[in-house]
Legacy VTK file of the C-alpha trace (Angstrom):
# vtk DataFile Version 3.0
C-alpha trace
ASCII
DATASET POLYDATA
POINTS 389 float
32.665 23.833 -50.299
34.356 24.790 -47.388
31.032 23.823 -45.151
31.844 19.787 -46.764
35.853 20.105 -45.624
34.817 21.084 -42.407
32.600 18.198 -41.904
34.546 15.758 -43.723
37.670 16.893 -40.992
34.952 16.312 -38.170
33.955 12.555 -39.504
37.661 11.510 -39.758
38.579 12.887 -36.460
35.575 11.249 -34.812
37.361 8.188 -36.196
39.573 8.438 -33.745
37.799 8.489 -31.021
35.028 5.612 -31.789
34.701 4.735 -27.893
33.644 7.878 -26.725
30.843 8.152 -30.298
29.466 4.751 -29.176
29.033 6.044 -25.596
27.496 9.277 -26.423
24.712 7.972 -28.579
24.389 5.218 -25.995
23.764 7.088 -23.123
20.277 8.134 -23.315
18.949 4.995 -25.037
20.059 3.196 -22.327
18.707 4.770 -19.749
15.114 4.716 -21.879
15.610 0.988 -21.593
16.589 0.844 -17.906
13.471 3.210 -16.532
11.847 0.659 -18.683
12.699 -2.203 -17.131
12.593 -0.505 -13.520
8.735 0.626 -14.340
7.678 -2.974 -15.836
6.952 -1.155 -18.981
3.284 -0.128 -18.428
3.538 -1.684 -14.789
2.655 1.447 -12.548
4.870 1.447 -8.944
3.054 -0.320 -5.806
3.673 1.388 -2.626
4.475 -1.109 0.581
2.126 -0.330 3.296
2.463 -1.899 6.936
-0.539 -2.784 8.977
-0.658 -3.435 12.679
-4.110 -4.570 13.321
-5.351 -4.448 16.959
-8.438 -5.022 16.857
-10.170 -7.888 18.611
-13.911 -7.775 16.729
-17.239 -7.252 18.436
-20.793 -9.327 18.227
-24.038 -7.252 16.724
-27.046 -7.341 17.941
-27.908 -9.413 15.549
-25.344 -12.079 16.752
-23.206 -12.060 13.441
-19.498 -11.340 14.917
-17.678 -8.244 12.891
-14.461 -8.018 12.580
-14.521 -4.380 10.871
-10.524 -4.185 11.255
-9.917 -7.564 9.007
-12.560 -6.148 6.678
-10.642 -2.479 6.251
-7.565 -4.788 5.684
-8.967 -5.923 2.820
-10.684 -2.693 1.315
-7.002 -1.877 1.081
-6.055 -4.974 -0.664
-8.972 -3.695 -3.206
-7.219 -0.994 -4.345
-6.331 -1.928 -7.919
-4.811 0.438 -11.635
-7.045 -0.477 -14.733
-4.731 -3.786 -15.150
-5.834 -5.176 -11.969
-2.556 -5.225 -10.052
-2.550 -3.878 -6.674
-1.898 -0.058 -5.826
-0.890 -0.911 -2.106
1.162 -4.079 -1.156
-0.521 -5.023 2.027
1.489 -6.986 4.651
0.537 -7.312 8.604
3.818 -7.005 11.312
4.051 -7.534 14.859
4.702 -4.340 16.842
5.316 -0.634 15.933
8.850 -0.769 16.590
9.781 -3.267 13.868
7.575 -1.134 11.761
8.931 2.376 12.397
11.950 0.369 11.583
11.213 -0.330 8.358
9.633 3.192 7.629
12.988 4.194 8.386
14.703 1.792 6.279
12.316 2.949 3.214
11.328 -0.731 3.034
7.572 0.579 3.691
6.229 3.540 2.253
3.245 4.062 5.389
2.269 2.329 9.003
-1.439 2.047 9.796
-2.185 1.132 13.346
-6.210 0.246 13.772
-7.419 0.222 17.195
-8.858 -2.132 18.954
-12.236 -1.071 19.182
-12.790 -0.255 15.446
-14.920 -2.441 15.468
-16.812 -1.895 18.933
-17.352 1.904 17.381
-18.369 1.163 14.153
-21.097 -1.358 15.377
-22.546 1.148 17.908
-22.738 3.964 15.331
-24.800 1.542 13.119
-26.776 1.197 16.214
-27.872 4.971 16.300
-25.332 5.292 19.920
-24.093 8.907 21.128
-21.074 9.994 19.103
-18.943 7.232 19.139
-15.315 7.378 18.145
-12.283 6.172 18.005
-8.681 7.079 15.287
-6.570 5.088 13.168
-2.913 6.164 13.254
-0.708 6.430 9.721
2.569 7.115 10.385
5.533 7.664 7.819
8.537 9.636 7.001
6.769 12.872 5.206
9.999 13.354 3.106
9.723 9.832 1.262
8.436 10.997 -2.135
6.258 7.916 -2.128
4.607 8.666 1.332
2.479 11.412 0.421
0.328 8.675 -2.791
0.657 6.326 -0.110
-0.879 7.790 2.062
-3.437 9.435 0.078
-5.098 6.160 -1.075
-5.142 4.181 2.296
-6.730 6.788 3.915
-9.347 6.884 1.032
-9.679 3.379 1.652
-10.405 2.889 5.299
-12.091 5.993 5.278
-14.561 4.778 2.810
-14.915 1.671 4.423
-16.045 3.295 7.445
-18.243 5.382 6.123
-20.076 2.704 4.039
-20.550 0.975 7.530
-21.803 3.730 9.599
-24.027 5.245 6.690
-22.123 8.377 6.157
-21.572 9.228 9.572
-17.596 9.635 10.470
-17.152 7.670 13.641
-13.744 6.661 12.748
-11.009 9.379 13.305
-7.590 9.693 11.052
-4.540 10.528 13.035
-1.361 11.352 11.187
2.111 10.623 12.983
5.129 11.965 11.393
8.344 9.858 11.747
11.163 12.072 13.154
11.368 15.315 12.131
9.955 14.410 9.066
7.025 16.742 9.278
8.530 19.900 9.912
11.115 19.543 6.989
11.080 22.423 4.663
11.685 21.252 1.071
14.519 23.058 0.612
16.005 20.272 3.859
14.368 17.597 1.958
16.570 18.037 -1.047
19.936 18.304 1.528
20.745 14.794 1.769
20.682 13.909 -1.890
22.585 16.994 -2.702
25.107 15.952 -0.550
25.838 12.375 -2.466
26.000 14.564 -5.397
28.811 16.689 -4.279
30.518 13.400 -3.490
29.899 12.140 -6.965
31.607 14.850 -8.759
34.507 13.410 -7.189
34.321 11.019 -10.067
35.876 13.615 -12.908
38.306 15.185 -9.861
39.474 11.247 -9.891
39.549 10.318 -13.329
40.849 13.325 -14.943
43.964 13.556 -11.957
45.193 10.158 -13.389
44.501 10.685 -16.463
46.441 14.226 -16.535
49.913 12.479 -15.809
49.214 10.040 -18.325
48.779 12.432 -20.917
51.894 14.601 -19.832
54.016 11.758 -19.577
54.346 12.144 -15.325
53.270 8.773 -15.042
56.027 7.213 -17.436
58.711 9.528 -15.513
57.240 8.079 -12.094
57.964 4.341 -13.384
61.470 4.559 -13.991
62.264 5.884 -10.395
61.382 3.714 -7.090
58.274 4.867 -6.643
55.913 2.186 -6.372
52.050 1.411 -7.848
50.969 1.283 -4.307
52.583 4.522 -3.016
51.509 6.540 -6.624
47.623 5.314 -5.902
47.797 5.703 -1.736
49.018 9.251 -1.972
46.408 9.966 -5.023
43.516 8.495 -3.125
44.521 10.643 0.349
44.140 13.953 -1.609
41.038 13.070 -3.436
39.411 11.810 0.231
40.505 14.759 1.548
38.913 17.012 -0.979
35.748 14.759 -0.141
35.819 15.828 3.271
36.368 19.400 2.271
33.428 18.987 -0.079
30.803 17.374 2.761
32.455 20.297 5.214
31.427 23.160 2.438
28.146 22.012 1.679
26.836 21.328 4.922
28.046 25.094 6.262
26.397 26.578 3.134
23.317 24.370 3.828
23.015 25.638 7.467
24.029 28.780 6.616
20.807 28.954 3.655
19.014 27.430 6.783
19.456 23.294 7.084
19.200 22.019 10.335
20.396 18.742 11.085
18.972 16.042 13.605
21.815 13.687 13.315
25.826 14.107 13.369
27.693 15.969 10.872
30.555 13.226 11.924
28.417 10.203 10.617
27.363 12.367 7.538
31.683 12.834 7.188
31.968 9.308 7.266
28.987 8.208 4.937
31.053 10.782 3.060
34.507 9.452 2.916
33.251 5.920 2.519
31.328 6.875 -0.549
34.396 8.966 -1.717
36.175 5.636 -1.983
33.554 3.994 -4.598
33.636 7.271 -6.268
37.428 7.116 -6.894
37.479 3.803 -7.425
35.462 4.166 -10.856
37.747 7.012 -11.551
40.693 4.708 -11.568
38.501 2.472 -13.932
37.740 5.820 -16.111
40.801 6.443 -16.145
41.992 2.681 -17.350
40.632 3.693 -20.615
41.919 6.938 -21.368
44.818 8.479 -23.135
43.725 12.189 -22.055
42.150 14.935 -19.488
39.208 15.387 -22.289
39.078 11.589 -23.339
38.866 10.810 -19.414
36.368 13.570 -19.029
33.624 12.631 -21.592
34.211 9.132 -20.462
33.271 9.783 -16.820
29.421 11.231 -17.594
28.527 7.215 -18.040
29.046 6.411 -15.118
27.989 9.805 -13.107
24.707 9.459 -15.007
24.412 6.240 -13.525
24.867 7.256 -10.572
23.153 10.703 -10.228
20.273 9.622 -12.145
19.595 5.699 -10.840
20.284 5.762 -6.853
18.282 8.600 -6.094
20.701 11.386 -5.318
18.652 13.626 -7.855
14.946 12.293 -7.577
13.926 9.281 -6.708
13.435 6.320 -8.721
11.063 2.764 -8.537
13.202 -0.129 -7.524
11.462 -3.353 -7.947
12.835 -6.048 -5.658
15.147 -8.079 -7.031
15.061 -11.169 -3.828
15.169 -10.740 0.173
18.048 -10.880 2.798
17.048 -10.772 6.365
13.981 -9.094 5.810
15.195 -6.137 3.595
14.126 -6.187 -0.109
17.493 -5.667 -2.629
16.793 -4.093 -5.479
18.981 -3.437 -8.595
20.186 0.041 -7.864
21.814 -1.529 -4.491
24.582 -2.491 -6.306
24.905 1.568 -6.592
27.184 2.333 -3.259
25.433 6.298 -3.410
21.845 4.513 -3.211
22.831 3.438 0.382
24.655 7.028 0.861
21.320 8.830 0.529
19.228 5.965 2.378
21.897 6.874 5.200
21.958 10.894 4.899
18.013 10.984 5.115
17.986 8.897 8.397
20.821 10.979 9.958
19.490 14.465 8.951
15.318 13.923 8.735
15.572 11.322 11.620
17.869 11.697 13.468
19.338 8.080 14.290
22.722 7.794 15.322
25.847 5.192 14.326
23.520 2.120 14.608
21.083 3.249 13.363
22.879 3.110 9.741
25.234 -0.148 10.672
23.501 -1.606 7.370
24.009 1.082 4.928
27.898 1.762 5.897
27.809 -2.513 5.597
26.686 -2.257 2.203
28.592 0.988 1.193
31.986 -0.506 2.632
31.235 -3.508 0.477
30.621 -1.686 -2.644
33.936 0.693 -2.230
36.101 -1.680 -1.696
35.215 -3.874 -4.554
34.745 -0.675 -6.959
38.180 0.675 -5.432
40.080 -2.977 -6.283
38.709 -3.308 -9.769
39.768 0.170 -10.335
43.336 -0.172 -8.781
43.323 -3.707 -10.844
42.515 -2.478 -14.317
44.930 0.728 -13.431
47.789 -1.247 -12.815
47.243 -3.484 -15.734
46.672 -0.952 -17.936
49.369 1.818 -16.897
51.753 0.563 -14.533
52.821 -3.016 -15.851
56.596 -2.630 -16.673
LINES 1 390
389 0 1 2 3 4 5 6 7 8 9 10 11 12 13 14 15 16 17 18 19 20 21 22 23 24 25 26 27 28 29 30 31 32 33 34 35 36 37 38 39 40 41 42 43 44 45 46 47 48 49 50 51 52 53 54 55 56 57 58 59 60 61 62 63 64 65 66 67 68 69 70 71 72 73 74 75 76 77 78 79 80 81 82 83 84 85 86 87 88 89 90 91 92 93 94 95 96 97 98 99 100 101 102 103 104 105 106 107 108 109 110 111 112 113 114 115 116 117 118 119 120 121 122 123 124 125 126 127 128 129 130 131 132 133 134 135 136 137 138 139 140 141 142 143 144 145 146 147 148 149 150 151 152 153 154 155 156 157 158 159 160 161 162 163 164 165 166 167 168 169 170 171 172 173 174 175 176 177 178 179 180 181 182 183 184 185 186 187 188 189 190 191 192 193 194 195 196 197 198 199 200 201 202 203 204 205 206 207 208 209 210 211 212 213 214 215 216 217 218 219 220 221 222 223 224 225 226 227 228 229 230 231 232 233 234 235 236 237 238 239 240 241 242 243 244 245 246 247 248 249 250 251 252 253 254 255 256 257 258 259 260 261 262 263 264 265 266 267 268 269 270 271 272 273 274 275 276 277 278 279 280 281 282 283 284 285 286 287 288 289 290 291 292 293 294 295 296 297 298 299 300 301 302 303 304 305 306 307 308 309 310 311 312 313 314 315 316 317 318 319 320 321 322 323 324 325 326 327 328 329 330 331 332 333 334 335 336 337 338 339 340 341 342 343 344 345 346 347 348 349 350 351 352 353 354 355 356 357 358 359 360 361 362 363 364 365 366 367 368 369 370 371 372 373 374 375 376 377 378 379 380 381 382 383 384 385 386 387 388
């Protein structure tokens, strides 16, 4: 009997708290729906490849004109799951700077640079000719998770093609190219950059349950009646919780280095990435914060959105992001309205590759953009909520 008051005391307190039911049971059904929709359902991921194709063709004996490079072009295009849709998403560019470029920017997954006698070599090892060869290049970053499949099937591809030209015999060479300092990344480095974001992302509770701790104890109602204003109460808030930010990039990249990290970029853009991010971070505290009464209210509140976050911008593992339209080149995806998708985009290209300021002008654009207009709706809904007269 005392097992039924028990529960029946649970039930009616639960009551109470309705919001925070409905966003527990929520939670993971939601995110079932929104792999769903990021996966197509039974839509497997396509992996961007980049092809510069030099070569310029040769005539056979025979007088037919082969253009073996064209023809290994579309081998790759053949490359199809069960359904029929493409495993590699094929598309030529003009030099290898634009597309190291985009290797870097994780809008390609791989770079395949065919010589220009592919087809000279091929047609002279049909011919029976002394050991001719020749290499195509595949370059990529060998920490994107998606490189390594990538990678796997074009060289499967082109190598078969060659072979089935040249009757088994391997004239064709495969030269690997790592971007950066991609290749000599332990895994343990691999894992820094995302790790990073996620130290910045526990900011969120720090944020949320700060406010939410002198709304409960009544400091906020004290602070109204004196002449301290909405803008000085949130300034001075936001200073501390950047500064623990700092504090929290500064800890983790001296225990990194210390475990044995080594970086290829600046730890001063990685600060900055940092503090930028931080901003986002509080800002959705502030909203957290909007609608709660408590520390614990604000608390179980927060997960939401840090599951969001942790889970869908690839601080934790990385997810597929299917391209929602194209700006100037660069494919946007859903999870860019996420401000720590850009943060680990930036982090991997500062630590694995080294670039410096400009080579992350984008991804402090986009992050700037997101922070301030998580950081106003938060301040907005704050004020409305707690600090209206």
């Amino acid at each position: 009997m005392r097992f039924w008051s028990v529960l029946r005391k649970c039930a009616r307190e639960q009551k109470r708290d309705l919001w925070v039911l409905g966003l527990s049971l929520a939670f993971a059904p939601l995110f079932v729906f929104i792999y769903w929709m990021f996966t197509g359902g039974n839509v497997t991921t396509s992996y961007s490849v980049l092809v510069i194709n030099h070569d310029v063709g040769t005539t056979l004996s025979n007088g037919i004109t082969l253009n073996a490079g064209e023809e290994a072009i579309t081998a790759l295009q053949e490359l199809t799951f069960k359904d029929g849709s493409p495993i590699l998403r094929v598309k030529s560019v003009a030099d290898r700077s634009a597309g190291e470029k985009s290797l870097r920017d994780r809008d390609a997954t791989i770079l395949i640079i065919i010589p220009p006698d592919f087809s000279q070599v091929i047609a002279e090892a049909q011919e029976g000719q002394s050991a001719p060869t020749t290499a195509v290049e595949f370059v990529g970053d060998l920490t994107n998770p998606y490189y390594t499949v990538a990678a796997v099937m074009a060289i499967t591809a082109i190598d078969g093609y060659a072979v089935a030209m040249t009757n088994e015999y391997r004239a064709v060479g495969l030269v690997e190219t790592a971007l950066g300092d991609s290749a000599a990344r332990t895994e343990f480095e691999i894992y820094i950059p995302g790790l990073f974001v996620l130290a910045v992302i526990m900011m969120m509770f720090q944020a949320a349950m700060m406010v939410a701790r002198d709304i409960e104890s009544g400091t906020l109602q004290r602070l109204k009646i004196t002449r301290l204003t909405a803008f000085e109460w949130l300034s001075g808030t936001t200073v501390w919780l950047v500064l623990i930010a700092i504090a929290e990039v500064l800890i983790a990249f001296a225990t990194a280095v210390a475990l044995g990290f080594r970086s290829q970029g600046a730890l001063w853009i990685a600060v900055l990435v940092g503090v930028i991010t931080s901003l986002s971070i509080i800002g959705v505290g502030m909203i957290v914060a909007s609608f709660s009464k408590t520390v614990s209210q604000a608390f179980v509140i927060a997960n939401f959105p840090f599951g969001f976050f942790m889970f869908l911008s690839g601080a934790a593992f990385p997810v597929p992001m299917g391209t929602l339209f194209t700006v100037a080149g660069r494919d946007i995806s859903i999870v860019d309205v996420l401000p720590p998708t850009h943060a680990v985009a930036a982090l991997n290209k500062v630590f694995t590759l080294g670039v410096g300021l400009d080579g992350v002008i984008y991804e402090l654009s986009a992050l700037s953009l997101l922070s301030v207009i998580y950081f106003a709706i938060g301040v907005w809904l704050f004020q409305r909520m707690h600090l209206k007269s």
